[in-house]
Residue, then its C-alpha position, 0 to 999 in steps of 0.5 A: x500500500x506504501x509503495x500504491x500510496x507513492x506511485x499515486x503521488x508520482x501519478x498526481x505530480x505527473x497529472x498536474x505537470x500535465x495540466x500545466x502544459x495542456x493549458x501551455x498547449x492551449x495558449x499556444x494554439x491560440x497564438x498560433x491561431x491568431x497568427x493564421x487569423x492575422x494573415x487572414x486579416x492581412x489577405x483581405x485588406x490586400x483584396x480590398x486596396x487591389x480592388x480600390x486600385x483596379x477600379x481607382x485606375x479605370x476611373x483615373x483614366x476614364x476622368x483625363x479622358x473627359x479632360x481631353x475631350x473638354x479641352x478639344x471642345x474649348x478648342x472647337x469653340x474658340x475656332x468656331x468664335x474665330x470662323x463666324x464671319x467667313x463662311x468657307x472657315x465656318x463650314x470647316x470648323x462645323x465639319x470638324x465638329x462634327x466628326x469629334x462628336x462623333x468621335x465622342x459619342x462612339x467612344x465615350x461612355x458612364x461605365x460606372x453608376x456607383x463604386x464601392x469596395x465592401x468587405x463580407x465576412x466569411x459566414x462559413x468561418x464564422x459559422x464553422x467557429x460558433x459551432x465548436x465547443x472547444x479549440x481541441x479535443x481534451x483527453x486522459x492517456x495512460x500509459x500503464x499495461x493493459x489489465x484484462x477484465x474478469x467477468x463474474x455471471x450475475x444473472x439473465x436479466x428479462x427483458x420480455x414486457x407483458x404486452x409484447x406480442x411476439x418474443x424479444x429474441x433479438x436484442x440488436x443494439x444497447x448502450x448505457x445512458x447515466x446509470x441506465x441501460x437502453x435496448x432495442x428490440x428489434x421483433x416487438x419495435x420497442x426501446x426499453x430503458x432499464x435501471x442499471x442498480x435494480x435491473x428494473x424496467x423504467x419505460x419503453x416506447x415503441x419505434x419504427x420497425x426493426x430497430x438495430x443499433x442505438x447511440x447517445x446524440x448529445x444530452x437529451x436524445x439517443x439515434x436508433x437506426x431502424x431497418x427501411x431507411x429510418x433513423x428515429x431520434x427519441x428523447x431521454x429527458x424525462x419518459x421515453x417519447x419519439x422526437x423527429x425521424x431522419x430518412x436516409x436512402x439505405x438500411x441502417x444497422x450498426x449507429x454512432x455520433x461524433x461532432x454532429x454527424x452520424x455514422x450508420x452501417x446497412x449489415x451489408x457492404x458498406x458505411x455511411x456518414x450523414x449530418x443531422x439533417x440526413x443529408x448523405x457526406x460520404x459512403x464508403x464500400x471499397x479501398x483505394x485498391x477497389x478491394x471491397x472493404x465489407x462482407x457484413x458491416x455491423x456495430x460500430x464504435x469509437x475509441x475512447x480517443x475519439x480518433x479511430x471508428x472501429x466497424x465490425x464485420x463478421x466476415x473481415x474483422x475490425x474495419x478502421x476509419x477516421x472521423x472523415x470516414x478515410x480508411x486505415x486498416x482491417x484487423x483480422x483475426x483468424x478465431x474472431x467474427x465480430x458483431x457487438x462492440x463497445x467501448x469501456x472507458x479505460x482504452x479497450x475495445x470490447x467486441x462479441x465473437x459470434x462464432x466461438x459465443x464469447x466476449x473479446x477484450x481488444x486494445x485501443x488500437x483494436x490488437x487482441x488481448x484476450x476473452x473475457x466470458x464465454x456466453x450462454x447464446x450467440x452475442x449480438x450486442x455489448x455495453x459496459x458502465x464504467x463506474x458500475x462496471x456491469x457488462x450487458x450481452x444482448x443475444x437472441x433470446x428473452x434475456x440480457x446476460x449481466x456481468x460483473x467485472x473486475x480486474x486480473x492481470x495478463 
């Protein structure tokens, strides 16, 4: 305990070292920033005084132009005052009137009717900054060995409500909300909210057929993605009730959200990216070398850095992604077909193996460290809370398999 006791001070010092050069890092940025914002600044009034001398000069030259015109008039008229008592020298001076107006009238005309330089500002900076919540993103690294979870069996939780016409049978999708746990079941149409300490039922409330996955969407709502091309938002503040629906173009399976998008799979080939208003920004069926990318494109997840989306297929493995849906790798592994994936709060994947009916511990990097449980049935769905350090397999039955975790060395 003495020697925890120390290591822990070790650890406090270096988080507050770190908090130090993290702010240190933000002051920077923000230099730096300021800096790109400058130069900005700079390109503009360069845009501007371009433009001001662009036109300065058109109307510079247009003005001596007039002056030159004025002072042959003068000319014109004096010859003409001169020329008035001898016919001959007055018809001369009229002929050469003449063809000067001409002259002017062919070539000289207001080109402008008003000249102004006007400045509009960038909506879409503006627009892009008043959306961002901080200036990065904020994180906790640990740079300790991995520590294998141990899962204890607590019990089959029931999930069958008495009105539900036919059996659950397939708890698809899960994930935890405060210290309560959501499912969908897909063959009753529902969302069932239940409280995690008790395992009591809080409330439900029916969706579109064939609800798949389900993930948090900011603080009041959860996504569901629905077969037939449905994405419901349903709120969680207070009752279970159904918010706006989003309709997309295809199936929808496996869901996550990261800064204002959703990210969907169709249980086939591919993964999509849509902003919130369902208009598509991306899809993704095949690598830069035409290789398809998915056999059966199912849960989805990031990792806890929120850098890395992890798509599981039971056919290929873990296919990575970033945030911009570019696409990294595949992790293969020959004992593992993937289908449920969560993520743990302490930098682990964790992933259903639907072949060998077990659960799979993996790294942040995805990398297999070992199996945690075997289960009772074939997992379809995973969701861990952290604090509570329960573990909740949805599979192809009445009941949810509840796990308590602890810890056990490699």
């Amino acid at each position: 305990m003495n020697q925890w006791q120390k290591h822990t001070d070790t650890l406090l010092n270096q988080l507050q070292d770190s908090k130090t050069t993290a702010i240190k890092a933000v002051s920077e940025y923000m230099l730096e920033m300021e800096k790109y914002l400058k130069k900005l600044e700079e390109a503009s009034i360069n845009a501007i005084e371009d433009q001001y001398k662009k036109i300065e000069s058109e109307l510079i030259e247009e003005r001596k132009r007039f002056e030159d015109y004025i002072n042959d008039l003068k000319n014109l008229k004096q010859l003409m005052v001169k020329a008035s008592a001898n016919i001959a020298q007055l018809f001369v001076c009229s002929k050469l009137a003449e063809k000067t107006f001409t002259t002017i009238a062919d070539t000289v005309m207001m080109r402008f009717d008003k000249t102004e330089v006007k400045f509009l500002p960038s909506e879409e900076l503006k627009s892009s900054l008043q959306k961002m919540d901080h200036l990065g993103e904020t994180s906790v690294i640990s740079s300790r060995k991995y520590i294998l979870h141990k899962a204890k069996k607590e019990c089959d939780m029931d999930v069958l409500l008495k009105d539900d016409t036919r059996g659950v049978r397939a708890i698809h999708g899960s994930c935890i909300i405060d210290d309560t746990v959501i499912f969908t079941d897909c063959f009753n149409h529902k969302l069932k909210r239940f409280d995690i300490s008790s395992l009591s039922l809080i409330d439900y409330c029916d969706v579109p057929v064939g609800p798949c996955g389900v993930c948090r969407v900011g603080d009041k709502h959860v996504a569901v993605a629905c077969r037939y091309g449905v994405v419901q938002l349903v709120s969680i503040h207070g009752e279970l009730s159904l918010s706006h629906s989003i309709k997309i173009k295809e199936d929808c399976y496996g869901i996550a959200h990261r800064n204002d998008n959703l990210y969907m799979t169709d249980w086939n080939n591919s993964l999509h990216m849509y902003d919130m208003s369902g208009k598509l920004l991306k899809s993704v069926t095949r690598d830069d070398s035409g290789q398809s990318l998915f056999g059966s494109s199912n849960h989805i997840t990031f990792n806890d850095k929120k850098d890395i989306l992890f798509v599981c297929d039971e056919n290929k493995g873990l296919v990575c992604f970033n945030a911009h849906c570019d696409y990294i790798e595949t992790i293969t592994y020959p004992d593992i077909r993937p289908c449920g994936v969560c993520v743990d709060g302490y930098g682990n994947i964790i992933v259903t193996n639907s072949d060998l009916q077990t659960i799979v511990q993996c790294g942040r990097d995805g990398q297999k460290h070992g199996i945690i449980v075997k289960t009772r049935d074939y997992p379809e769905s995973v969701c861990i809370h952290q604090g509570l350090r329960k573990m909740f397999v949805g599979n192809q039955s009445d009941t949810v398999e509840v796990y308590k975790l602890t810890w056990k060395n490699d």
